[in-house]
Biopython code that builds the backbone (N, CA, C, O; Angstrom):
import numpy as np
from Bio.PDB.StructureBuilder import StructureBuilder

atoms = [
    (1, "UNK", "N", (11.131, 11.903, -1.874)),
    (1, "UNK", "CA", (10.510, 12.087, -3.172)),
    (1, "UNK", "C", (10.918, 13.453, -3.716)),
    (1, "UNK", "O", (10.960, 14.441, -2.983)),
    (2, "UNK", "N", (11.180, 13.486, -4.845)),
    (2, "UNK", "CA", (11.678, 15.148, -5.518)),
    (2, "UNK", "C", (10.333, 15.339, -6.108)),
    (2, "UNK", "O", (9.658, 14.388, -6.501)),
    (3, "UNK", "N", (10.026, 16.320, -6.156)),
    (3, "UNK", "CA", (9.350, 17.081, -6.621)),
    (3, "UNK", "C", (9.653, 18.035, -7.819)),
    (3, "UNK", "O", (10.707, 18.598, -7.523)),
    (4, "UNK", "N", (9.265, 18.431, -8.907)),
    (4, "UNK", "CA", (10.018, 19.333, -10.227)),
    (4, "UNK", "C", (8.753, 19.977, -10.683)),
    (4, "UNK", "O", (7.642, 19.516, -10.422)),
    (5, "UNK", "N", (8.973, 21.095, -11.396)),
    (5, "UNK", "CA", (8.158, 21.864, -11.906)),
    (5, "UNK", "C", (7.912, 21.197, -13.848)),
    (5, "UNK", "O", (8.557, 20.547, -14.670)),
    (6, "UNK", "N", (6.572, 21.892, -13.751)),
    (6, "UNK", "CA", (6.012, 20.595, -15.222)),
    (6, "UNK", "C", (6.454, 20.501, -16.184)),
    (6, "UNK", "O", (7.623, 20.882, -16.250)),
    (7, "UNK", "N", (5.982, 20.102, -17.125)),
    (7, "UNK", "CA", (7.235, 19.918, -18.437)),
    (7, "UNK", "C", (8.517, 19.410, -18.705)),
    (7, "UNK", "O", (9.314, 19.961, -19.465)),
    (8, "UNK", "N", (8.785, 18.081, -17.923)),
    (8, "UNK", "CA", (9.717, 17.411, -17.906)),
    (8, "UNK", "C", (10.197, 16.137, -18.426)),
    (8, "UNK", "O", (9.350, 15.315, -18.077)),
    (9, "UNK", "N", (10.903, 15.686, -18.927)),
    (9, "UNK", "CA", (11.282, 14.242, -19.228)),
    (9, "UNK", "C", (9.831, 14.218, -20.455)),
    (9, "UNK", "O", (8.909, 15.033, -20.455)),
    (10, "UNK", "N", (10.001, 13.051, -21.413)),
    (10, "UNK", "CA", (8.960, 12.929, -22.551)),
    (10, "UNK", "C", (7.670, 12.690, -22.171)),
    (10, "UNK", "O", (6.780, 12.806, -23.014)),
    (11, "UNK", "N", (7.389, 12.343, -20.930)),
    (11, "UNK", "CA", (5.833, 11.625, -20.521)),
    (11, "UNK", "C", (5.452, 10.786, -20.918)),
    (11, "UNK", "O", (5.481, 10.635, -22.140)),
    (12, "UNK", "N", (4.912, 9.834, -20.089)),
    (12, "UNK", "CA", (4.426, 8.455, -20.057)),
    (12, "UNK", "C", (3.239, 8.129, -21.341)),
    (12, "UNK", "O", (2.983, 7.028, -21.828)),
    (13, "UNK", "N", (2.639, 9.446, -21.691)),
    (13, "UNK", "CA", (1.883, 8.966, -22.846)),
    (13, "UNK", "C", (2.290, 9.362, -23.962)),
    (13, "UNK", "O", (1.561, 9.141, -24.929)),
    (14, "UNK", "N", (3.486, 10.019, -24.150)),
    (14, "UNK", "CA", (4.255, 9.956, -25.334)),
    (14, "UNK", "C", (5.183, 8.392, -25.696)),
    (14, "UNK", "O", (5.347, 8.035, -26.863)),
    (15, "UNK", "N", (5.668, 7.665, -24.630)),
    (15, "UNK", "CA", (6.160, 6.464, -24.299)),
    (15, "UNK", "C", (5.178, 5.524, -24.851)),
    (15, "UNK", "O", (5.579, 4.530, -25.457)),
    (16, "UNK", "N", (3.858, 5.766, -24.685)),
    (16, "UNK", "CA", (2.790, 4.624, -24.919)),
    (16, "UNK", "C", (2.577, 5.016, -26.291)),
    (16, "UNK", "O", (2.714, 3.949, -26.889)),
    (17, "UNK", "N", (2.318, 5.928, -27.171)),
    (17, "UNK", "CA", (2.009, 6.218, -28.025)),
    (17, "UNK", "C", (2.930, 5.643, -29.329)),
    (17, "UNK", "O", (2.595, 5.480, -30.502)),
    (18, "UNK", "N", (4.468, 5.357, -28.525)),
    (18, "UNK", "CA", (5.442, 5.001, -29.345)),
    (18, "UNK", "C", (5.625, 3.313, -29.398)),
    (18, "UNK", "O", (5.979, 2.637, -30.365)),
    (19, "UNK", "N", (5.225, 2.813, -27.883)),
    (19, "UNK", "CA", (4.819, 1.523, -27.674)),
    (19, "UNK", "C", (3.613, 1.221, -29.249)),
    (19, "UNK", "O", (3.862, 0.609, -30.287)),
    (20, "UNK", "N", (2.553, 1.815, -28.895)),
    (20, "UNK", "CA", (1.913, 1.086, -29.769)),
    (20, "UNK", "C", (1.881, 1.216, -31.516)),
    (20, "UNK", "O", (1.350, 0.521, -32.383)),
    (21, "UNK", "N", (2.656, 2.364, -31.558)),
    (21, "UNK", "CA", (3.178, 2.232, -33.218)),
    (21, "UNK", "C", (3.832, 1.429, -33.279)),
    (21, "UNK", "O", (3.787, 0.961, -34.417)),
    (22, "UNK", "N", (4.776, 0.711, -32.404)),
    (22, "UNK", "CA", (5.771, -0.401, -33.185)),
    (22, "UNK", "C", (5.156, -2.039, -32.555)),
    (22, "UNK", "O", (5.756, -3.107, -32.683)),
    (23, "UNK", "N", (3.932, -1.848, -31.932)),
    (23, "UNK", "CA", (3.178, -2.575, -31.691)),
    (23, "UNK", "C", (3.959, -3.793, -30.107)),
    (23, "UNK", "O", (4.068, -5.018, -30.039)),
    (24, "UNK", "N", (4.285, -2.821, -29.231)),
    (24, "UNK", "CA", (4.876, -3.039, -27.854)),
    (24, "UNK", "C", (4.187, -3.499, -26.925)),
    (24, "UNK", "O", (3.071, -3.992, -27.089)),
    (25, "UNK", "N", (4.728, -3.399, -25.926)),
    (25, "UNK", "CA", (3.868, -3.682, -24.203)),
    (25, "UNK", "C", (4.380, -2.652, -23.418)),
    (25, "UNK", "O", (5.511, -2.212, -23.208)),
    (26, "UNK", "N", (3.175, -2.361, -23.011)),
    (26, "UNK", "CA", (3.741, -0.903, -21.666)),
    (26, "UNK", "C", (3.268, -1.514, -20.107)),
    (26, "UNK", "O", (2.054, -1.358, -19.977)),
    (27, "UNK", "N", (3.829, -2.091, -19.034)),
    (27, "UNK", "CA", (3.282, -1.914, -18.363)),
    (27, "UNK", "C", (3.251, -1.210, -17.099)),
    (27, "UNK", "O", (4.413, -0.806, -17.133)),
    (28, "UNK", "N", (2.881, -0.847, -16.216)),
    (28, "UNK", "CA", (3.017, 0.175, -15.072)),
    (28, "UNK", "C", (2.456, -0.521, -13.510)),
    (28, "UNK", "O", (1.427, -1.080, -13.129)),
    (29, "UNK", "N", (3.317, -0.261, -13.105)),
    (29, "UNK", "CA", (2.910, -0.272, -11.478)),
    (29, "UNK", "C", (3.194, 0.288, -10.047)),
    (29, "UNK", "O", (3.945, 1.260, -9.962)),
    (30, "UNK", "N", (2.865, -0.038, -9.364)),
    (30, "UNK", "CA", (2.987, 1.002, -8.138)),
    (30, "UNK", "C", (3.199, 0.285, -7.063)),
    (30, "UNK", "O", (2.320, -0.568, -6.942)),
    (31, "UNK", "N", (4.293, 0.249, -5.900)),
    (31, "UNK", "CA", (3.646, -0.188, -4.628)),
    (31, "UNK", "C", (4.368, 0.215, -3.615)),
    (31, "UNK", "O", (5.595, 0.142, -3.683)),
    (32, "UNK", "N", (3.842, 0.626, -2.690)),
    (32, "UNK", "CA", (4.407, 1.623, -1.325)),
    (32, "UNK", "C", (4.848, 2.545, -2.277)),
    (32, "UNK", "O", (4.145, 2.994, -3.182)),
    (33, "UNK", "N", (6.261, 2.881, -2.022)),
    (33, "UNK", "CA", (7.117, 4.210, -2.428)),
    (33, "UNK", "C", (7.968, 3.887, -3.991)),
    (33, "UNK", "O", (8.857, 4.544, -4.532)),
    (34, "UNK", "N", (7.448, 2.907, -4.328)),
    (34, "UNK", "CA", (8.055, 2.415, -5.840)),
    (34, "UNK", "C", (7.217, 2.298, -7.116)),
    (34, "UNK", "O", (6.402, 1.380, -7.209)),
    (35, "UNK", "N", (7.370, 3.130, -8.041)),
    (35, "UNK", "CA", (6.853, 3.401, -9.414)),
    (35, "UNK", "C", (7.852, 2.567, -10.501)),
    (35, "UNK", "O", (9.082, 2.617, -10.531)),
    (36, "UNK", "N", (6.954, 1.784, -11.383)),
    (36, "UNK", "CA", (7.713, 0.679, -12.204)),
    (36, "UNK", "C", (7.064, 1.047, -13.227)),
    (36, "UNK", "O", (5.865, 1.314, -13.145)),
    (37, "UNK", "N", (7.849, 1.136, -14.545)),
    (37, "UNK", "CA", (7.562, 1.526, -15.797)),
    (37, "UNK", "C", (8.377, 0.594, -16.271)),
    (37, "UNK", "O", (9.573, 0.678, -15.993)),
    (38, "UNK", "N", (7.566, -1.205, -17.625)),
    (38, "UNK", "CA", (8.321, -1.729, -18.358)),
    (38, "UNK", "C", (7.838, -1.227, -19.435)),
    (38, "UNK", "O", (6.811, -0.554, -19.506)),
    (39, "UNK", "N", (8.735, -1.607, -20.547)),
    (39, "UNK", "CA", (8.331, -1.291, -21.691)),
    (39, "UNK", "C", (9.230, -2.390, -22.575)),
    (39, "UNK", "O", (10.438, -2.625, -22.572)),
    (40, "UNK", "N", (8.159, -2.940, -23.307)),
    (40, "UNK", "CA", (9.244, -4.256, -24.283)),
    (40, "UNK", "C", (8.390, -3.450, -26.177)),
    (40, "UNK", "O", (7.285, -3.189, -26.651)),
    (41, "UNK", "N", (9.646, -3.403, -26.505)),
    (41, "UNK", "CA", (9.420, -2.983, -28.065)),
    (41, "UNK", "C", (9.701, -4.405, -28.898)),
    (41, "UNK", "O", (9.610, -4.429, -30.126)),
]
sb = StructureBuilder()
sb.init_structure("model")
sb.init_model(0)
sb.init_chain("A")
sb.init_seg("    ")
for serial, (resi, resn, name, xyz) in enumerate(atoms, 1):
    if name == "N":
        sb.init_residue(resn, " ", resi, " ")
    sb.init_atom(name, np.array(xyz, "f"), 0.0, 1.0, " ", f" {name:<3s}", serial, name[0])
structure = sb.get_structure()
């Protein structure tokens, strides 16, 4: 796993925020060592 100091990449609730202006789907999940981010515009 990397680790980075804060302020990086746009963030997940800037992503959602843009999802729901164009009226999208965000969804998220997790399992063991794998993080899944879809996003349908």
């Amino acid at each position: 796993m990397i680790e980075r100091g804060d302020h990086h990449g746009i963030g997940l609730l800037n992503v959602k925020a843009v999802v729901d202006k164009y009226g999208g789907d965000m969804v998220l999940s997790c399992d063991e060592n794998e993080f899944k981010a879809v996003v349908i515009l």
